[in-house]
MARBA-3410 file (N, C-alpha, C, O; in Angstrom, 1 decimal):
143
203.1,62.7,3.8,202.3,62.9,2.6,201.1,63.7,2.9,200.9,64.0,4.1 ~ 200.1,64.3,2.0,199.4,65.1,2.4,198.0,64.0,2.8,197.9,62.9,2.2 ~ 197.4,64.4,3.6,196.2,63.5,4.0,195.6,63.2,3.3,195.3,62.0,3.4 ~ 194.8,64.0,2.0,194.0,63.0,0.9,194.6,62.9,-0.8,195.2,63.6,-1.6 ~ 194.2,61.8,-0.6,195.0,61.4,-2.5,193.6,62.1,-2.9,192.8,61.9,-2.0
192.9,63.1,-3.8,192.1,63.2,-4.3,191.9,62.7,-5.8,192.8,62.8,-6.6 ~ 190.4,62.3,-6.1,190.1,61.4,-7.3,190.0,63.0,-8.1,189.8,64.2,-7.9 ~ 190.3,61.7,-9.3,190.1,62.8,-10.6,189.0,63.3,-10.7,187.9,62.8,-10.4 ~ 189.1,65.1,-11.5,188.0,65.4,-12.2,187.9,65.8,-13.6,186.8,66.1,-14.0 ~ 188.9,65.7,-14.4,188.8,65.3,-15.7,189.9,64.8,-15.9,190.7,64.6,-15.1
190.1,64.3,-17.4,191.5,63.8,-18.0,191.4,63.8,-19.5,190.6,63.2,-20.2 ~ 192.5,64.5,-19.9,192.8,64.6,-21.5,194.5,63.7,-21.7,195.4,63.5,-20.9 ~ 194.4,63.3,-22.9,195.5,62.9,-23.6,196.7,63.9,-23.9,196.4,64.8,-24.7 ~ 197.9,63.9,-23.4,198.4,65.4,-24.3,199.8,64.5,-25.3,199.6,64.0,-26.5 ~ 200.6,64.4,-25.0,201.7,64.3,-26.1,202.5,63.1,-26.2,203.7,63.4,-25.9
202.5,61.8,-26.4,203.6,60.7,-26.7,202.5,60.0,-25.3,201.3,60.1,-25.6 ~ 202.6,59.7,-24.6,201.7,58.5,-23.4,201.8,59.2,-22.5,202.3,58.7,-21.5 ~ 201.5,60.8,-22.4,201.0,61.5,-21.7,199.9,61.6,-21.1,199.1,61.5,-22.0 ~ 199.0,61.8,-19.6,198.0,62.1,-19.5,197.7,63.4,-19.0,198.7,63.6,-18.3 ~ 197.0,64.5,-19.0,197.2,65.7,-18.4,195.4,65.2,-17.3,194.3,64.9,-17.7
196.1,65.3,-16.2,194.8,64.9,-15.0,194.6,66.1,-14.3,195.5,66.6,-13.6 ~ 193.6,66.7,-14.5,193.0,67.5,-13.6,192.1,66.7,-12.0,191.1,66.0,-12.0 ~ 193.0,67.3,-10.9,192.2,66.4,-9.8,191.2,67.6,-9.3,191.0,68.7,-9.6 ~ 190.3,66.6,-8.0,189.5,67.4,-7.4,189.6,68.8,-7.0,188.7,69.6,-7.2 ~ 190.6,69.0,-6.4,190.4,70.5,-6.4,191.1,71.2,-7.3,191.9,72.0,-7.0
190.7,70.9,-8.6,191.5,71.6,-9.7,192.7,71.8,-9.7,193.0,72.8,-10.3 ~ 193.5,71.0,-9.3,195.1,70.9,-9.6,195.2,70.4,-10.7,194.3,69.6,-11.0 ~ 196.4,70.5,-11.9,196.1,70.1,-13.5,197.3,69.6,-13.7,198.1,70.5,-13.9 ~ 197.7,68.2,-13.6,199.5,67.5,-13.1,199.4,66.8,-14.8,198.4,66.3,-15.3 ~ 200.8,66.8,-15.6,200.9,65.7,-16.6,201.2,64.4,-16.0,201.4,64.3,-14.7
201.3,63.6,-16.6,202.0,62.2,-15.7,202.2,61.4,-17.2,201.3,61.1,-18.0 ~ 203.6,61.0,-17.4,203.8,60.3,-18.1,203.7,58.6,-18.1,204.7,57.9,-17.9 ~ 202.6,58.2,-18.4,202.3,57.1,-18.0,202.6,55.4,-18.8,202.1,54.3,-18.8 ~ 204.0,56.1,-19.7,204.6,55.0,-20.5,205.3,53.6,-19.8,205.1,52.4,-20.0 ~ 206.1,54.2,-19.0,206.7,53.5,-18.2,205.5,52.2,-17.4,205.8,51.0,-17.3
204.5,52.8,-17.0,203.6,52.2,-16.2,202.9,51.1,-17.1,202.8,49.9,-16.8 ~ 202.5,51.7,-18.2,202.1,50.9,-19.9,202.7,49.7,-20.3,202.1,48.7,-20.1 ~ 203.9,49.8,-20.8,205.0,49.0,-20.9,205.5,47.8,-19.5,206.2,46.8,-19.7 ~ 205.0,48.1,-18.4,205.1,47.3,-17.8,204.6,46.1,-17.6,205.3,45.2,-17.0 ~ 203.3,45.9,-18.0,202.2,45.4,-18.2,201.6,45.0,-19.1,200.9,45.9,-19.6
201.4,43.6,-19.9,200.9,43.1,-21.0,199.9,43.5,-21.6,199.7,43.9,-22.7 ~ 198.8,43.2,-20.1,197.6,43.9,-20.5,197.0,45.5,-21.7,196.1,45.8,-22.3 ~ 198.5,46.1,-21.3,197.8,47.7,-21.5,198.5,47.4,-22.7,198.2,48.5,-23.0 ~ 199.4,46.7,-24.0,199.6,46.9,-25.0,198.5,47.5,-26.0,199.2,48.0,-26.9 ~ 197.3,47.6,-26.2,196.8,47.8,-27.4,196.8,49.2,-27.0,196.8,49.8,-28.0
197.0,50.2,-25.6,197.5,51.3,-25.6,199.0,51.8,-26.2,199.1,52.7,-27.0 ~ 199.8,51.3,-25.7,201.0,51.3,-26.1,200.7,51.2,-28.2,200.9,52.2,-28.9 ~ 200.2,50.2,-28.7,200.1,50.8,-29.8,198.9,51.4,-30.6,198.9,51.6,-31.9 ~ 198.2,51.6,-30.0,196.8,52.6,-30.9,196.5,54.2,-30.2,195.9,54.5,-29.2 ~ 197.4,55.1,-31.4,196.9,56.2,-30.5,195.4,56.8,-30.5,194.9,57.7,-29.8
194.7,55.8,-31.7,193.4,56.2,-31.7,192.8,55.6,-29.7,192.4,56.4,-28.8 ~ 192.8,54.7,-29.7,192.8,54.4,-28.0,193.2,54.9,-27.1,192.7,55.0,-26.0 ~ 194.1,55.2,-27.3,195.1,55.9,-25.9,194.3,57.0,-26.1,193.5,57.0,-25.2 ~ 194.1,58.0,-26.9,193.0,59.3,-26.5,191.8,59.5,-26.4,191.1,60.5,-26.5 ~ 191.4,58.3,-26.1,190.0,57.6,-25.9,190.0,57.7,-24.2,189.2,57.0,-23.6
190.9,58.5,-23.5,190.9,58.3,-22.6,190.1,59.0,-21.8,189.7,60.1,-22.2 ~ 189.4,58.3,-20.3,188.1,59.0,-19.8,187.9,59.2,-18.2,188.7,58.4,-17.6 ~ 187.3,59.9,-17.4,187.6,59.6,-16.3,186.6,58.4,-16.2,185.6,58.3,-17.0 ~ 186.8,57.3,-15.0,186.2,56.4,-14.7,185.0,56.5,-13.3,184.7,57.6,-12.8 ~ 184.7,55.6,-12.9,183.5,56.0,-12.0,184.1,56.8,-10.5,185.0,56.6,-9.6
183.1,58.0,-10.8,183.3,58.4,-9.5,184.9,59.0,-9.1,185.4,59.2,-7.9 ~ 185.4,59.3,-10.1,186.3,59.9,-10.2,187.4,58.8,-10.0,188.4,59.4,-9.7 ~ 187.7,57.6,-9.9,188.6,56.8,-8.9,189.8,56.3,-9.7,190.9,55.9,-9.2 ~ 189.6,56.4,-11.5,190.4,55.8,-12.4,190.4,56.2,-13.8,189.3,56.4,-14.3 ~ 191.5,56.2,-14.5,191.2,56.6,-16.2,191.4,55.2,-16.8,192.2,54.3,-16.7
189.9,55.5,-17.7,190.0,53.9,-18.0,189.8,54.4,-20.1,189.1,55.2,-20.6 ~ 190.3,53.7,-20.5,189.7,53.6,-22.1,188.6,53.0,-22.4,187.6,53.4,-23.1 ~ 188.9,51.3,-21.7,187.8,50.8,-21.8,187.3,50.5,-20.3,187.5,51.2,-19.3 ~ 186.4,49.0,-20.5,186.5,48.2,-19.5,187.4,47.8,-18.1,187.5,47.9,-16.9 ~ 188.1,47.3,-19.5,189.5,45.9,-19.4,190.5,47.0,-19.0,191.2,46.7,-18.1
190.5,47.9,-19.5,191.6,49.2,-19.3,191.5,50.3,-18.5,190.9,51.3,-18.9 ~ 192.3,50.3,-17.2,192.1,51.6,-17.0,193.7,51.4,-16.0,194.5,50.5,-16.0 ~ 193.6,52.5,-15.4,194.4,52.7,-13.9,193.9,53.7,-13.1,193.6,54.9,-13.5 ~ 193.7,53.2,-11.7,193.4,54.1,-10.6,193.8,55.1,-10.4,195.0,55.3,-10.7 ~ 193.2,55.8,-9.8,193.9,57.1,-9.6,194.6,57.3,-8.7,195.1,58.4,-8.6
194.9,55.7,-7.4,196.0,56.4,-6.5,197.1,56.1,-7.6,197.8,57.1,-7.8 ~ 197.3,55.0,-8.3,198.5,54.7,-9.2,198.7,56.0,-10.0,199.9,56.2,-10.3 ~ 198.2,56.7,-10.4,198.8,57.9,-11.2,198.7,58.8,-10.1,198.6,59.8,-10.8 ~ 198.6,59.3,-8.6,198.9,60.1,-8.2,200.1,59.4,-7.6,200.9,60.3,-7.2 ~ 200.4,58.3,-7.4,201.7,58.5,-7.0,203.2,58.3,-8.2,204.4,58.5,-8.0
202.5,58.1,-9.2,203.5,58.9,-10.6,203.8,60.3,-10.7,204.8,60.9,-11.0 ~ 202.5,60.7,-10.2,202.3,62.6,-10.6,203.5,63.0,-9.7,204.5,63.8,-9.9 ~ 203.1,62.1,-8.7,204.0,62.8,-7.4,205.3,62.6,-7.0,206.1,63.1,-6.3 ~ 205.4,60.9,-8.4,207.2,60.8,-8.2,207.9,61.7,-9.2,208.9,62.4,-9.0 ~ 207.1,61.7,-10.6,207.9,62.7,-11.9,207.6,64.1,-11.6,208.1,64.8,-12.5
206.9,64.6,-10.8,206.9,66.1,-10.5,207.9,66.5,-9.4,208.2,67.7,-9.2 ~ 208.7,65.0,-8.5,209.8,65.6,-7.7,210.9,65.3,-8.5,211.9,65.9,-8.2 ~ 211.1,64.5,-9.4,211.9,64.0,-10.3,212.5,65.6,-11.7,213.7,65.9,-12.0 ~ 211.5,66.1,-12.0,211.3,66.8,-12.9,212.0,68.4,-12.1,212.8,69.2,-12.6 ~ 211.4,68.4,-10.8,211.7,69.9,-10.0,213.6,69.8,-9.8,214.4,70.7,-10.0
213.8,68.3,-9.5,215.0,67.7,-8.7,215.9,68.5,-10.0,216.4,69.5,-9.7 ~ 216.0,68.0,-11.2,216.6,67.6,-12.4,216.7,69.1,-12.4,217.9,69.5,-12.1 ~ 215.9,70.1,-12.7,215.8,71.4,-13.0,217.0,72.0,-11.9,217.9,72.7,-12.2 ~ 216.5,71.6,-10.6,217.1,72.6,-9.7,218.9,72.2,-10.0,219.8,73.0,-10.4 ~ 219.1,71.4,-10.0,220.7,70.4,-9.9,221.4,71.2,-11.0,222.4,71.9,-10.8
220.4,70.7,-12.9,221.0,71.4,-13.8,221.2,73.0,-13.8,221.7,73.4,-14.8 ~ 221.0,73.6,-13.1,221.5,75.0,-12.8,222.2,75.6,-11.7,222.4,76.7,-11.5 ~ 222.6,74.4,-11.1,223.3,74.3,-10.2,223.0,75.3,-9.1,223.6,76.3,-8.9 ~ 222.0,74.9,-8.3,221.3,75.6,-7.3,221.2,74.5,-6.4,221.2,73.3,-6.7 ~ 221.3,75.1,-5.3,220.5,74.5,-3.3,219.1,74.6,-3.8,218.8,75.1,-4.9
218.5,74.2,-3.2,217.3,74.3,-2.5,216.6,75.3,-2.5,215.5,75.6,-3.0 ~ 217.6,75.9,-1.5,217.4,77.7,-1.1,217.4,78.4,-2.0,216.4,79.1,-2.2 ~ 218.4,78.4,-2.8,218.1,79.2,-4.4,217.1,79.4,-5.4,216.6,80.3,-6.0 ~ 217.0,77.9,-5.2,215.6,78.0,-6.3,214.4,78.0,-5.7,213.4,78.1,-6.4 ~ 214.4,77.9,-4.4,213.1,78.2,-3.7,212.7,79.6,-4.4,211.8,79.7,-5.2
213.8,80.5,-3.8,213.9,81.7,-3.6,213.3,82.5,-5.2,212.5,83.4,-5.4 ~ 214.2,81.9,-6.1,214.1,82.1,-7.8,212.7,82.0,-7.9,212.0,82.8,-8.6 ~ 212.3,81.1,-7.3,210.5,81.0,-7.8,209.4,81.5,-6.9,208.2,81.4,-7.1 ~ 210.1,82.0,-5.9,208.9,82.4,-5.2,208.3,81.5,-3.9,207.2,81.9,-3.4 ~ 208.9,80.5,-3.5,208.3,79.5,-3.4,209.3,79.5,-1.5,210.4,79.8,-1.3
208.1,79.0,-0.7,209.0,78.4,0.2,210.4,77.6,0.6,210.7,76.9,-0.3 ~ 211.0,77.6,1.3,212.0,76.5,1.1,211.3,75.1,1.5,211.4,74.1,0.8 ~ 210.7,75.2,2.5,210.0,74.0,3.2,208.6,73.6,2.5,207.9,72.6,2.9 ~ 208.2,74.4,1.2,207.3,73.8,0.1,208.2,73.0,-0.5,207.9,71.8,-0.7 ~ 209.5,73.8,-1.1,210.7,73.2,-2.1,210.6,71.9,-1.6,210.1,71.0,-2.3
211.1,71.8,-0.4,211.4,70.4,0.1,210.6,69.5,-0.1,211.2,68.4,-0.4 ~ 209.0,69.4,0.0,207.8,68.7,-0.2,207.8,68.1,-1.1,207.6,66.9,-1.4 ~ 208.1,69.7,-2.1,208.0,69.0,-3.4,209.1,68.2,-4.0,208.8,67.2,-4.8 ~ 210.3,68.5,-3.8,211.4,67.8,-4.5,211.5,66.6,-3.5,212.6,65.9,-3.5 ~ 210.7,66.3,-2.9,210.3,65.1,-2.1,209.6,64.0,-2.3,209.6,62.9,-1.7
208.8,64.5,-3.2,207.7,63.9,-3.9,206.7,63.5,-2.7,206.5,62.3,-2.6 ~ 206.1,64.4,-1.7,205.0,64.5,-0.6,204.2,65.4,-1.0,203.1,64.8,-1.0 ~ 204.0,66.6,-1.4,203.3,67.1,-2.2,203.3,67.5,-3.8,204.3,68.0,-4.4 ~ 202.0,67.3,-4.4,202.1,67.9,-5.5,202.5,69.3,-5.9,202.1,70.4,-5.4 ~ 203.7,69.1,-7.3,203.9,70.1,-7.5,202.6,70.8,-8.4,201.8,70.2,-9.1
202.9,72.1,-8.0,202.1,73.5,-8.2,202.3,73.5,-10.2,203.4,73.5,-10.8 ~ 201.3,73.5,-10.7,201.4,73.3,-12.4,202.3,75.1,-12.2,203.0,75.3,-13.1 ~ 202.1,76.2,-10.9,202.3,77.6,-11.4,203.7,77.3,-11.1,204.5,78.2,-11.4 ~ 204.5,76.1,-10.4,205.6,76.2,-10.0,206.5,75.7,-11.5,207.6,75.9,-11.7 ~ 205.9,75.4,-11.9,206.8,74.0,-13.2,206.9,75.6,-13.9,208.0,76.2,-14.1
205.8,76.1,-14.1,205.4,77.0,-15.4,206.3,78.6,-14.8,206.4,79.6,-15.5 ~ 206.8,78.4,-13.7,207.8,79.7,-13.2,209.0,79.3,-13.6,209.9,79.9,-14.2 ~ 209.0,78.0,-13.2,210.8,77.4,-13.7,211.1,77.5,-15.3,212.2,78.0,-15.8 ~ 210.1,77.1,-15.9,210.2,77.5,-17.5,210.3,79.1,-18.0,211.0,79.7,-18.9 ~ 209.3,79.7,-16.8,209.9,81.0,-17.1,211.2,81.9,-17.5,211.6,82.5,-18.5
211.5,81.5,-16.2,213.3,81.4,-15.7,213.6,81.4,-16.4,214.1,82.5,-16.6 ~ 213.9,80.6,-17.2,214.3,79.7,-18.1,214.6,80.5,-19.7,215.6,80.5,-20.3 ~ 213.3,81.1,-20.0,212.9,81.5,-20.8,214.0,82.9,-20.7,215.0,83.2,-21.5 ~ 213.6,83.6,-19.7,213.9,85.3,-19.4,215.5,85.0,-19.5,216.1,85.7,-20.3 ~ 216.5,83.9,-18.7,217.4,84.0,-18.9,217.9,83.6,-19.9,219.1,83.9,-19.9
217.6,83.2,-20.7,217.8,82.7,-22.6,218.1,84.2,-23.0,219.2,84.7,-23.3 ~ 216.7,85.2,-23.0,216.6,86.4,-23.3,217.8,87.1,-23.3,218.2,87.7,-24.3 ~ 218.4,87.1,-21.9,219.1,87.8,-21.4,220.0,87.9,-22.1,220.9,88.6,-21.7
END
């Protein structure tokens, strides 16, 4: 894993029980935090008020997004979401186009031995890595 979990430096609401977290060194990860929501009794008045759920804020010292009080989650708990649905997300991508590793390293630019990290969920993916794959994506539609 990489040696520091770093705390958050901002955090906005984006789409359905999304969070879009910017950490300390400006890395900017979504994390879909429904699953984590729903698990837990407590966080229901999230789960149904979206006036609340975008009430969302960073908490002290960068350590947790909290709405209220009573509500929040730490920031190692959503960096190791960030870090399972961004290898979850890379994984899903590379398979549905039926590529190695190598391939899609290659397609994006990207190391093979980064690839591995990330479809590993040991480091965070690169917000420029998601946003190349979409590229891809895009140019070959074009095509």
């Amino acid at each position: 894993m990489q040696a520091e979990q770093p705390n958050i430096r901002a955090v906005r609401a984006g789409s359905g029980r999304q969070l879009i977290v910017t950490w300390k060194g400006s890395a900017e990860s979504p994390v879909d935090v429904l699953p984590h929501l729903a698990r837990y009794a407590v966080f229901a008045p999230l789960l149904n008020g979206d006036l609340l759920f975008h009430r969302a804020h960073v908490g002290d010292w960068g350590w947790s997004v909290q709405w209220t009080e009573a509500l929040e989650i730490s920031a190692d708990t959503l960096w190791r979401l960030t870090l399972e649905q961004g290898a979850a997300w890379l994984h899903e991508w590379r398979t549905t186009r039926g590529m190695t590793q190598q391939q899609a390293a290659q397609a994006l630019g990207v190391s093979p031995r980064m690839w591995r990290y990330y479809e590993a969920g040991t480091h965070l993916l690169p917000k420029t890595v998601r946003l190349a794959a979409i590229g891809l994506d895009v140019q070959a539609r074009a095509a």
